[in-house]
C-alpha positions, -999 to +999 in steps of 0.1 A: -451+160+455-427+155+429-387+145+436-359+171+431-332+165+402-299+178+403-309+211+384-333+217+412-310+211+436-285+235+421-317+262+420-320+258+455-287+261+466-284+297+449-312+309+461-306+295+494-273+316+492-286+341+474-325+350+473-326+380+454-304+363+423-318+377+393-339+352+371-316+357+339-287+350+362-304+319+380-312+306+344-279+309+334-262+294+363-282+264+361-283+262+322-320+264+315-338+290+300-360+320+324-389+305+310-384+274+320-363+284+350-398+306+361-421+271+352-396+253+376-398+277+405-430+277+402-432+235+408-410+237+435-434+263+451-462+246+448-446+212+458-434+229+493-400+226+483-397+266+485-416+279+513-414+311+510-388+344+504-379+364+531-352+396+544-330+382+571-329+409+594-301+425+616-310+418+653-298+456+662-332+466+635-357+439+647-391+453+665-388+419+688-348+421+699-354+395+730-346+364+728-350+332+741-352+296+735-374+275+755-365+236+762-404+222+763-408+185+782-441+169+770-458+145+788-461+120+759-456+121+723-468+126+696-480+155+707-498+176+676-522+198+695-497+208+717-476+219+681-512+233+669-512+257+703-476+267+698-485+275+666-509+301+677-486+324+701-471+353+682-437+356+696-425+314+690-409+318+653-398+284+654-410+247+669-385+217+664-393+186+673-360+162+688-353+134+702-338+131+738-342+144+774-367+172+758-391+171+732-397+205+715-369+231+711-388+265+706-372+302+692-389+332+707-387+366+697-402+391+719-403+434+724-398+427+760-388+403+786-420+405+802-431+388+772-412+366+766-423+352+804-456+356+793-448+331+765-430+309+789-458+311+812-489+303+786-464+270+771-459+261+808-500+261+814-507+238+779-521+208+785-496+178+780-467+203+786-447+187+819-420+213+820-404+243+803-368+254+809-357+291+793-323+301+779-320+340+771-303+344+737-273+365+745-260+370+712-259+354+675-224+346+668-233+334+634-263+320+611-258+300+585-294+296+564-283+268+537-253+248+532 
């Protein structure tokens, strides 16, 4: 993996801001060419630096409006096959790892609230998972993707 210069920094920052910024604008906002502005996203692709480009969707649209986020207590850590396990439910959009009284913060997204227990219930019964407290999403105030 390669480092990131100050050019690509400035590249990320648009399209972290702006994903859809058109590549003669990009180029010219950073001072390189679209040639090499389209050689340079494409390093920073392959280097994992850009993950991916997505549509951030209203909540009032999504197929999955319920919402929680479940507070997962492991027994010890590391902890990778629990992550690999996560990994394979559907409805979890998100696993972060912290450090203090819990262990794994997760973001579900679910069509129901029967699934979303259903999630809750099948982290619960993981091996190595010691508890799992929930916390139904209300409302998003406010997201900020990239600052």
């Amino acid at each position: 993996m390669t480092s990131l210069d100050e050019t690509d920094c400035q590249i990320l920052k648009i399209l972290a801001r702006s994903g859809r910024e058109p590549l003669k604008q990009l180029a010219s906002a950073v001072g390189l060419s679209r040639s090499t502005l389209t050689a340079r996203l494409r390093r920073l692709e392959r280097d994992g630096f850009i993950q991916g480009y997505c549509a951030i969707l209203s909540s009032s649209i999504s197929p999955r409006p319920n919402q929680a986020v479940l507070l997962v207590k492991l027994d010890k850590t590391p902890a990778y096959d629990i992550v690999d396990a996560i990994r394979q439910i559907d409805e979890v959009i998100q696993c972060r790892s912290v450090a203090g009284d819990i262990d794994l913060i997760l973001d579900v997204a679910a069509d129901a609230v029967e699934t979303l227990n259903k999630v809750r219930d099948r982290v619960s019964t993981i091996s190595g998972v010691a508890d799992v407290r929930t916390h139904m999403v209300l409302a998003t105030n406010f997201r900020i993707v990239f600052s």
